[in-house]
The first five atom37 places (N, CA, C, CB, O) and aatype in JSON, in Angstrom:
{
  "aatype": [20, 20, 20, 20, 20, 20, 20, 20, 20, 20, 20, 20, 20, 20, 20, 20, 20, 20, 20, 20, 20, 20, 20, 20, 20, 20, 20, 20, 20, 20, 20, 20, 20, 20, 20, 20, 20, 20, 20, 20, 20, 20, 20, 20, 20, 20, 20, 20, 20, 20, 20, 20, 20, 20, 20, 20, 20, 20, 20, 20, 20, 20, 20, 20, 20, 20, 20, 20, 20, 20, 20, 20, 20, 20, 20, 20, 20, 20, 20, 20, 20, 20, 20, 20, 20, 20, 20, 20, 20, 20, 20, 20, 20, 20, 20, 20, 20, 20, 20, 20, 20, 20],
  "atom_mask": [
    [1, 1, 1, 1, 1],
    [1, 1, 1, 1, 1],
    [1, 1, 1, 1, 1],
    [1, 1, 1, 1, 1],
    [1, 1, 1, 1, 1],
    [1, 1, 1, 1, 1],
    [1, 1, 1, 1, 1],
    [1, 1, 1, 1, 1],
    [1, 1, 1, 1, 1],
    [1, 1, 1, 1, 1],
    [1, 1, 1, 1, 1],
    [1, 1, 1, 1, 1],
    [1, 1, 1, 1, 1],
    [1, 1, 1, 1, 1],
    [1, 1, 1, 1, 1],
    [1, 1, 1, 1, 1],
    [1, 1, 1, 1, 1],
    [1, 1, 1, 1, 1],
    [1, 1, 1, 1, 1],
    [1, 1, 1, 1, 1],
    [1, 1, 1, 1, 1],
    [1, 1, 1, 1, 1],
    [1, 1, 1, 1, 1],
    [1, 1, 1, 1, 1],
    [1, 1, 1, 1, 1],
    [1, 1, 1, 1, 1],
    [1, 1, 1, 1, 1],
    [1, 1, 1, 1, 1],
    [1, 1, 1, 1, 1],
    [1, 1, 1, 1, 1],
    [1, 1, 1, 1, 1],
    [1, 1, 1, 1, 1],
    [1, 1, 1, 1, 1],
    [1, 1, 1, 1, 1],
    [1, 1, 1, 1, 1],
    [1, 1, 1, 1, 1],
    [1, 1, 1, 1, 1],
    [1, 1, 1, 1, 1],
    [1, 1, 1, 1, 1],
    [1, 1, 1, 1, 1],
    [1, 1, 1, 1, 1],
    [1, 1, 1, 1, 1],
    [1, 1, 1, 1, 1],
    [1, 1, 1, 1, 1],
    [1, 1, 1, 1, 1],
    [1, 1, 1, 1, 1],
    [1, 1, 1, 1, 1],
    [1, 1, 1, 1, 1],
    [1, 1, 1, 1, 1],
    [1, 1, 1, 1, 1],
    [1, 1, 1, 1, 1],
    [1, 1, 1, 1, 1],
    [1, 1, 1, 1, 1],
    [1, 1, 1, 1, 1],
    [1, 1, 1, 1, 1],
    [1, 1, 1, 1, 1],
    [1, 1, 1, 1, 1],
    [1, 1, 1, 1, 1],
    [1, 1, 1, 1, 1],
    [1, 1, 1, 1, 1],
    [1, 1, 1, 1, 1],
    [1, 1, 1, 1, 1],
    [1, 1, 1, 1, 1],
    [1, 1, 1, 1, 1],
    [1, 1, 1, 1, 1],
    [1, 1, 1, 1, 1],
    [1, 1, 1, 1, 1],
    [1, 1, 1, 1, 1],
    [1, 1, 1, 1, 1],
    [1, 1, 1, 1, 1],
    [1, 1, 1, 1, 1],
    [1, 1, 1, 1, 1],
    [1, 1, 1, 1, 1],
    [1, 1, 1, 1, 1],
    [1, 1, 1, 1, 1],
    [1, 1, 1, 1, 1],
    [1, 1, 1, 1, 1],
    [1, 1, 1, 1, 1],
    [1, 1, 1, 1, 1],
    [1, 1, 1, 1, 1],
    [1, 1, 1, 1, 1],
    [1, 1, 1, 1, 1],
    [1, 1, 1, 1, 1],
    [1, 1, 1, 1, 1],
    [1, 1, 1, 1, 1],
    [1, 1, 1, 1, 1],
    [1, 1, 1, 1, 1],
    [1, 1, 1, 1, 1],
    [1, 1, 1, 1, 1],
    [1, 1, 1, 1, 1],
    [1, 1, 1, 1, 1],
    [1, 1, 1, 1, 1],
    [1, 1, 1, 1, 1],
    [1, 1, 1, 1, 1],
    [1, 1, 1, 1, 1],
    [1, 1, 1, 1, 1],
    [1, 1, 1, 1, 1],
    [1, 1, 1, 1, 1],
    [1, 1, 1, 1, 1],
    [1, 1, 1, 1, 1],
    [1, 1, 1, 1, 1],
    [1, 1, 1, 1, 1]
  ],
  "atom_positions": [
    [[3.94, -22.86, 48.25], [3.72, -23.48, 46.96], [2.77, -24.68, 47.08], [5.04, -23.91, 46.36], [2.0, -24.97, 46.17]],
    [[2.87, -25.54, 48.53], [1.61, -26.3, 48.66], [0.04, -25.9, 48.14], [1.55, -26.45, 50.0], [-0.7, -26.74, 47.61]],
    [[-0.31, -24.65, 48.36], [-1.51, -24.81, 48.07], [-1.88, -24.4, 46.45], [-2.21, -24.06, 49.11], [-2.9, -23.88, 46.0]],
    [[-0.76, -24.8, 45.83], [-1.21, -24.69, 44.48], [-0.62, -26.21, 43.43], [-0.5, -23.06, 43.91], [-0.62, -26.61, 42.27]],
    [[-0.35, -26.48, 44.28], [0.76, -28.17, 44.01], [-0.67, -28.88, 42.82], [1.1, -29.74, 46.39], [-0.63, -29.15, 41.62]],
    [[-1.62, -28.97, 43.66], [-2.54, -29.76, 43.38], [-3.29, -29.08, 41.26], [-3.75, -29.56, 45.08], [-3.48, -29.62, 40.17]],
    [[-3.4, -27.97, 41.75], [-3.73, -27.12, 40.07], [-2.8, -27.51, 39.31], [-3.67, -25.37, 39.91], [-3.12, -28.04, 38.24]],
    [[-1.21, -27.32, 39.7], [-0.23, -27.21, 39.06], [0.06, -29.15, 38.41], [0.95, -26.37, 40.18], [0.53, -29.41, 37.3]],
    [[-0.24, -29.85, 39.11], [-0.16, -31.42, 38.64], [-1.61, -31.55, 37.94], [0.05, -32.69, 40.08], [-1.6, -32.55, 37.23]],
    [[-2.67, -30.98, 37.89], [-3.9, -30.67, 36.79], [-3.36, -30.2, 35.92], [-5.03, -29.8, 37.06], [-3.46, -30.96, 34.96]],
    [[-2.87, -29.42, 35.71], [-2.75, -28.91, 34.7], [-1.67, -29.37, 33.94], [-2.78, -27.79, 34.87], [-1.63, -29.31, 32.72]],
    [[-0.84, -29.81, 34.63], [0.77, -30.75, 33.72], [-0.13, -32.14, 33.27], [2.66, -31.44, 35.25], [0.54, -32.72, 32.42]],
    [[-1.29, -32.81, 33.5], [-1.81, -33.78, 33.24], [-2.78, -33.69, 31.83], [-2.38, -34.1, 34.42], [-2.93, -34.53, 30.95]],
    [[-3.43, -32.16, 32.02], [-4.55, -32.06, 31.4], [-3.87, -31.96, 29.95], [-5.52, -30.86, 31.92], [-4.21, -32.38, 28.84]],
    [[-2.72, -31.21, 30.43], [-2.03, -30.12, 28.71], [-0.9, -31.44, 28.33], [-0.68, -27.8, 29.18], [-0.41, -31.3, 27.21]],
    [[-0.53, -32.38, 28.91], [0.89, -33.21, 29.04], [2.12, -32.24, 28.94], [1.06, -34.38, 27.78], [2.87, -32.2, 27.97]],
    [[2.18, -31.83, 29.54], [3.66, -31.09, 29.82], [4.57, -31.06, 31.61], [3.23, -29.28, 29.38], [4.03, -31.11, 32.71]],
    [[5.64, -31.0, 31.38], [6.43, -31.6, 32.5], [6.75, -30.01, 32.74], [7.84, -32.89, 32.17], [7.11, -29.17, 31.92]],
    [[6.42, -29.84, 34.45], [6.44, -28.59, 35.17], [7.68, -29.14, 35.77], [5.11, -28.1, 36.17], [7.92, -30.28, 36.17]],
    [[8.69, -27.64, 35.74], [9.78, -27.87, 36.52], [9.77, -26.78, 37.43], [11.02, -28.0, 35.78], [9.47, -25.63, 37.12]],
    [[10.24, -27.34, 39.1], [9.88, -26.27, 40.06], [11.4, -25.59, 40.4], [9.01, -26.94, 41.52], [12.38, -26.31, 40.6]],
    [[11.47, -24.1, 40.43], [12.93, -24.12, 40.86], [12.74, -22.91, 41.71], [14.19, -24.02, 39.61], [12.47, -21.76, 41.35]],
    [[12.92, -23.36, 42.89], [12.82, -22.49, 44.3], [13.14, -21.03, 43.94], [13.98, -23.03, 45.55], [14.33, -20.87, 43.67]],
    [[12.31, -19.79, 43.86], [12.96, -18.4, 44.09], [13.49, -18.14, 45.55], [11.87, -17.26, 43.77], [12.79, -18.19, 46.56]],
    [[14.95, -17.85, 45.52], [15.51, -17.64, 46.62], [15.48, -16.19, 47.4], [16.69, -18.05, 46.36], [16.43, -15.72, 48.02]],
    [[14.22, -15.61, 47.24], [13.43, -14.31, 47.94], [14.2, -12.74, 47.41], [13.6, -14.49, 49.93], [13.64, -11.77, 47.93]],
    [[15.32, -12.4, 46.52], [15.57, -11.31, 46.04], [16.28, -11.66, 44.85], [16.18, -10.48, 46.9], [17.09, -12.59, 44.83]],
    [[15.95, -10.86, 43.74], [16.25, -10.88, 42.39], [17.45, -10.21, 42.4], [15.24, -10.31, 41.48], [17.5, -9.05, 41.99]],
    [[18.33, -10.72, 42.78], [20.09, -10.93, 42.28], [20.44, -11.18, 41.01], [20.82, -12.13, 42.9], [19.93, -11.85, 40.11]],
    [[21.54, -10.4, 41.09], [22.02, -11.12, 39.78], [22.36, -12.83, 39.49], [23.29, -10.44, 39.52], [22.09, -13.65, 38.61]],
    [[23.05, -12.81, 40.71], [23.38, -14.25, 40.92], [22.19, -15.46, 41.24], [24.33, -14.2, 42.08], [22.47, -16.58, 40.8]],
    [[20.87, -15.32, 41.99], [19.3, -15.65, 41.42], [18.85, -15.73, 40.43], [18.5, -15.05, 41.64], [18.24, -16.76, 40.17]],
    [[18.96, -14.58, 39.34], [19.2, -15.13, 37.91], [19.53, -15.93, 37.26], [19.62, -14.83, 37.46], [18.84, -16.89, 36.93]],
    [[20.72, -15.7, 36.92], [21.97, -16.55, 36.22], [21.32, -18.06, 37.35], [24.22, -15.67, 36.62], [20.59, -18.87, 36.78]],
    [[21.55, -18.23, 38.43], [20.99, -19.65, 38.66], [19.77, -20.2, 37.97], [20.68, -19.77, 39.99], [19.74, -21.14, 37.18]],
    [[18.65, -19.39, 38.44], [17.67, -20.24, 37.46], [17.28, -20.06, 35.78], [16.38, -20.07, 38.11], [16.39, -20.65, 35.18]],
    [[18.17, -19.13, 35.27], [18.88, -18.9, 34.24], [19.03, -20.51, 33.82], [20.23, -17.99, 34.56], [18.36, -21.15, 33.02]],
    [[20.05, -20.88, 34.6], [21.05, -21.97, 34.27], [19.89, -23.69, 34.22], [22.56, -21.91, 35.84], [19.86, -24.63, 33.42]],
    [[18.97, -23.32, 35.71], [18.2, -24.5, 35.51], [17.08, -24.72, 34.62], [17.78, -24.79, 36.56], [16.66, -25.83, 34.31]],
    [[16.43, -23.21, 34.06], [16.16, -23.59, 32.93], [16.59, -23.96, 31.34], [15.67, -23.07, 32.99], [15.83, -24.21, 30.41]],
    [[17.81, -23.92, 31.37], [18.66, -24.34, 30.35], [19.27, -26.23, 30.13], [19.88, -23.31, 30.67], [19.51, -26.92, 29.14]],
    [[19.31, -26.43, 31.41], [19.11, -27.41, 32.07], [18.54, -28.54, 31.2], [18.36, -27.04, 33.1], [18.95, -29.39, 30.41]],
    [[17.04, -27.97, 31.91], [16.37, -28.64, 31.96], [15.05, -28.43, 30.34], [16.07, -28.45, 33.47], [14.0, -29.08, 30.26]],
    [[15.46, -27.53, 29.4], [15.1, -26.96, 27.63], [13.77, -26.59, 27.87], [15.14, -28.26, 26.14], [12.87, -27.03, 27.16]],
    [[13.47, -25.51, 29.19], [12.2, -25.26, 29.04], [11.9, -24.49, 27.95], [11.73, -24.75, 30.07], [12.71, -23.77, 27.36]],
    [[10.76, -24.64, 27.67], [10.07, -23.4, 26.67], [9.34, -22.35, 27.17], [9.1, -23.88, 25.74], [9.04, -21.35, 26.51]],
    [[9.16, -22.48, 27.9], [8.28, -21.44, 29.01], [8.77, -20.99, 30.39], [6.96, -22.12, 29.43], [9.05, -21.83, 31.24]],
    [[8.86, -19.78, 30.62], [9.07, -19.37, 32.18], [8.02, -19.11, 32.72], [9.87, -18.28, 32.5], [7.44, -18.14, 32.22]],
    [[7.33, -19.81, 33.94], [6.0, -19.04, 34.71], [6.8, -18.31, 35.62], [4.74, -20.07, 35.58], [7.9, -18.75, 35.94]],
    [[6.27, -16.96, 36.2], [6.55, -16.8, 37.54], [4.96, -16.87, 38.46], [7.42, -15.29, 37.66], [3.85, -16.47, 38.09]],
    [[5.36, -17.5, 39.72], [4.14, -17.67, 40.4], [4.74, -17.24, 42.11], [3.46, -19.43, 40.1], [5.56, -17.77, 42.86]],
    [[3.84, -16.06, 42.22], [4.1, -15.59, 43.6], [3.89, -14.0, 43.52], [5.67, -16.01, 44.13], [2.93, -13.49, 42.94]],
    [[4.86, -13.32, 44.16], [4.38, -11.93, 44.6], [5.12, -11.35, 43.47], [4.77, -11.32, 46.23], [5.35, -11.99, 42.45]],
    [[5.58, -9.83, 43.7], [6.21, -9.18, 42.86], [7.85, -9.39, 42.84], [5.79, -7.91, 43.1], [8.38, -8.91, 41.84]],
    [[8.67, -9.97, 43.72], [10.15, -10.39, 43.69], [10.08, -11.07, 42.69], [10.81, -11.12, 44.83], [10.46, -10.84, 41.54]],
    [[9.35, -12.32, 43.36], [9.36, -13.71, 41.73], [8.79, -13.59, 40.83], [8.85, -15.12, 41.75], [9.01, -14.33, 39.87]],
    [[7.72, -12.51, 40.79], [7.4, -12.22, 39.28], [8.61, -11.31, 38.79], [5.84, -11.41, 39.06], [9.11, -11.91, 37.83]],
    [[9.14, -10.39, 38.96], [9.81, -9.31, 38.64], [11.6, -10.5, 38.08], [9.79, -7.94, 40.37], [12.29, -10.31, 37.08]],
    [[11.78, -11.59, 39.17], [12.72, -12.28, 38.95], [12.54, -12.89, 37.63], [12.91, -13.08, 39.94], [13.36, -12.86, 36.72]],
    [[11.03, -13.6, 37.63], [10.76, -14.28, 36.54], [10.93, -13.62, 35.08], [9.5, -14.69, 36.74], [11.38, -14.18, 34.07]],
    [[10.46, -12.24, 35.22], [10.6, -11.42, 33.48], [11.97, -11.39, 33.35], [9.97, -9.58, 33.22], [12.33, -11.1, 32.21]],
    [[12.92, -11.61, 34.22], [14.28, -11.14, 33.95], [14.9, -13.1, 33.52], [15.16, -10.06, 35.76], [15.57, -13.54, 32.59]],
    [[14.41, -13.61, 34.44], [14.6, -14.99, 33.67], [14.46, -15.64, 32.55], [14.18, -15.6, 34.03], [15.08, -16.63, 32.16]],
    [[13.22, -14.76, 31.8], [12.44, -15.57, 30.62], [13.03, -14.33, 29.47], [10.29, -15.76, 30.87], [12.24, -14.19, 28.54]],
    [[13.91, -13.69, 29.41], [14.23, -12.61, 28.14], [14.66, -14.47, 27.25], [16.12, -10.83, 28.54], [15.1, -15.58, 27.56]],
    [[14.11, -13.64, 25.93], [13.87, -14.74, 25.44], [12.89, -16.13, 25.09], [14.45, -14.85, 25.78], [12.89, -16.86, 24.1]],
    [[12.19, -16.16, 26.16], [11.14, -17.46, 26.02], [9.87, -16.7, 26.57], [11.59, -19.04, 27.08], [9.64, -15.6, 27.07]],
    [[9.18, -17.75, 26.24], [7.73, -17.08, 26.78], [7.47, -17.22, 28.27], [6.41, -17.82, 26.07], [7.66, -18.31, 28.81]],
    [[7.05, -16.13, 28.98], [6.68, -15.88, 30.06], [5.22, -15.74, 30.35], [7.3, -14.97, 30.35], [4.57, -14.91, 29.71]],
    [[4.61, -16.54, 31.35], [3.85, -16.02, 32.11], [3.71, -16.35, 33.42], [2.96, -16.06, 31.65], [4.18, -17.26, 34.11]],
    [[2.7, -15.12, 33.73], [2.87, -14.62, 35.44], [2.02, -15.14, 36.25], [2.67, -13.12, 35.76], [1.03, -15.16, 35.52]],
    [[1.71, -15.55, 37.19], [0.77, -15.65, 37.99], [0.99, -15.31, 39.33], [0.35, -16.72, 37.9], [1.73, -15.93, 40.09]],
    [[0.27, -14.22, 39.65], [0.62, -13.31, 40.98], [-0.5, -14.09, 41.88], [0.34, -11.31, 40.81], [-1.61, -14.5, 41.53]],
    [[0.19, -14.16, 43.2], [-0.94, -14.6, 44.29], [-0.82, -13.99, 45.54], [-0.94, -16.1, 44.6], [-0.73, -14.36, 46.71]],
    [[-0.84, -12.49, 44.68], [-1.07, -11.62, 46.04], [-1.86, -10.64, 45.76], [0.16, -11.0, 46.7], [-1.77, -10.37, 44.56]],
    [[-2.68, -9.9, 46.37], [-4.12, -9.33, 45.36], [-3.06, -7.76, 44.98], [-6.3, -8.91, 46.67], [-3.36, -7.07, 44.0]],
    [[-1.92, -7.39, 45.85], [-1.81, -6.01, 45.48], [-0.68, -5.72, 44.86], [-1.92, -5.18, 46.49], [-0.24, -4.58, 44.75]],
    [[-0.02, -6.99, 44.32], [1.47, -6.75, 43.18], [0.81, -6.02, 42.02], [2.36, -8.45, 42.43], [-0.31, -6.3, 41.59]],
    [[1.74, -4.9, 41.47], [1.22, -4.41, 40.42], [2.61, -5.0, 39.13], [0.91, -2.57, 40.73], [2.62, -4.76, 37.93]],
    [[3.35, -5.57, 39.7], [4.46, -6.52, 38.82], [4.08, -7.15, 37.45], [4.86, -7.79, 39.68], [4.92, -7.02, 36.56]],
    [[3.07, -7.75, 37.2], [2.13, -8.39, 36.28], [2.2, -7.51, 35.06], [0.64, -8.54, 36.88], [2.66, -7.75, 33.94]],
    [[1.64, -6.42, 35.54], [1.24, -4.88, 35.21], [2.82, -4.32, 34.4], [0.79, -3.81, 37.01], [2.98, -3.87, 33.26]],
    [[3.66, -4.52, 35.3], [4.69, -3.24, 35.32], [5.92, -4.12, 33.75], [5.79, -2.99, 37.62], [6.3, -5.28, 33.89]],
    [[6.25, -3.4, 32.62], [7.07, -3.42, 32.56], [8.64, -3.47, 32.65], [6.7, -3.31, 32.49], [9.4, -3.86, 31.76]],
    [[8.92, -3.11, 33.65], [10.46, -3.48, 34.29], [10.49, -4.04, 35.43], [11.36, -2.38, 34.53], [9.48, -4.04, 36.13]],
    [[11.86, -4.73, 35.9], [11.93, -5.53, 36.99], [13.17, -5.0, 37.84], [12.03, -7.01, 36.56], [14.32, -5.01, 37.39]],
    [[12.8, -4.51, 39.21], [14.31, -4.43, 39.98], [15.34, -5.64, 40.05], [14.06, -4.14, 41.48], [15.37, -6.86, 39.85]],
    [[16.06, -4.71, 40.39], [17.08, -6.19, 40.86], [18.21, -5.56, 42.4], [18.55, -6.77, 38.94], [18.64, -4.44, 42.67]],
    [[18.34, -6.71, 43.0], [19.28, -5.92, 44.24], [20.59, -6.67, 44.67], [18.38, -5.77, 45.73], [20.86, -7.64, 43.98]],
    [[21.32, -6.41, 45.57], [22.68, -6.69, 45.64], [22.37, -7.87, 46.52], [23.71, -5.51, 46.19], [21.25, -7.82, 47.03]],
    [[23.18, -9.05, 46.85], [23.12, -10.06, 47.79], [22.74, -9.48, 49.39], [24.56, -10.81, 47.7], [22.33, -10.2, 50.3]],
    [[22.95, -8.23, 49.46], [23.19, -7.24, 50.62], [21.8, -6.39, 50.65], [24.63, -6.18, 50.33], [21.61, -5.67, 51.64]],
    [[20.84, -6.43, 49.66], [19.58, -6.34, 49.55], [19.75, -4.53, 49.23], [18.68, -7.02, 51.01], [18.86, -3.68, 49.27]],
    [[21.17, -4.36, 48.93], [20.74, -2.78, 48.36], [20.47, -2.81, 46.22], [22.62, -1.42, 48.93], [20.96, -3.6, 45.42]],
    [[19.57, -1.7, 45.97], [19.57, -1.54, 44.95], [20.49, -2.14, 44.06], [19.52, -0.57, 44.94], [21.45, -2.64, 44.65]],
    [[20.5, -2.29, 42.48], [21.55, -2.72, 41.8], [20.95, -2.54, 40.57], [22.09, -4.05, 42.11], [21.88, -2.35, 39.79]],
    [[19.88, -2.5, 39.95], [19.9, -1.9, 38.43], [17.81, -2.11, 38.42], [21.23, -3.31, 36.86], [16.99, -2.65, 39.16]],
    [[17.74, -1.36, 37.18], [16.25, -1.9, 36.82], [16.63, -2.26, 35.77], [14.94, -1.03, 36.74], [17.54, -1.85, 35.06]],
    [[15.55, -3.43, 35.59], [15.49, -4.07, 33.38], [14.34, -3.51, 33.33], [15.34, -6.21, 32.61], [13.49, -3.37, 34.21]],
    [[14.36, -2.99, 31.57], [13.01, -2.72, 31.34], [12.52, -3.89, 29.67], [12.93, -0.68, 31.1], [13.3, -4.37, 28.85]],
    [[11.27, -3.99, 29.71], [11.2, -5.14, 28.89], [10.06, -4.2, 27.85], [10.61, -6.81, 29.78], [9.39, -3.17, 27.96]],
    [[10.24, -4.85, 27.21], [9.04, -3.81, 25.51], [8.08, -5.28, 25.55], [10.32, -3.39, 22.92], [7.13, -5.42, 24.78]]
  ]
}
């Protein structure tokens, strides 16, 4: 996330809006959810970004039902951005459901 720290405080400066960072903990759990679920409730965002590969984007659409989302992938070959639905997997990293979003 360092090498985007610097855009990301541009751009909370340029637009005045307060970026809140909340660690993706590397598989879209249910329980990964419901956490940053909870810290954006928290904290009354209006917006969910996801920024990273296809886990945290795929985490992120399942975070933001409801608010506005957007994505920013920084990996050239996630097609997540792209994809309508998001996996999700067990703490145990097996399967556990797909969401699909309209």
């Amino acid at each position: 996330m360092n090498q985007f720290q610097d855009k990301l405080d541009q751009t909370s400066k340029r637009f005045d809006i307060t970026l809140y960072l909340a660690d993706f903990g590397g598989e879209e759990t249910h329980e990964e959810v419901e956490r940053l679920k909870k810290i954006a409730k928290e904290k009354g965002t209006d917006v969910i970004v996801g920024l990273d590969g296809g886990k945290a984007i795929d985490t992120s659409k399942t975070v933001a039902t409801g608010h506005t989302l957007i994505v920013y992938p920084t990996i050239k070959a996630t097609d997540a951005p792209n994809s309508h639905s998001a996996v999700s997997y067990t703490t145990d990293h097996h399967f556990y459901d797909c969401d699909y979003f309209i």
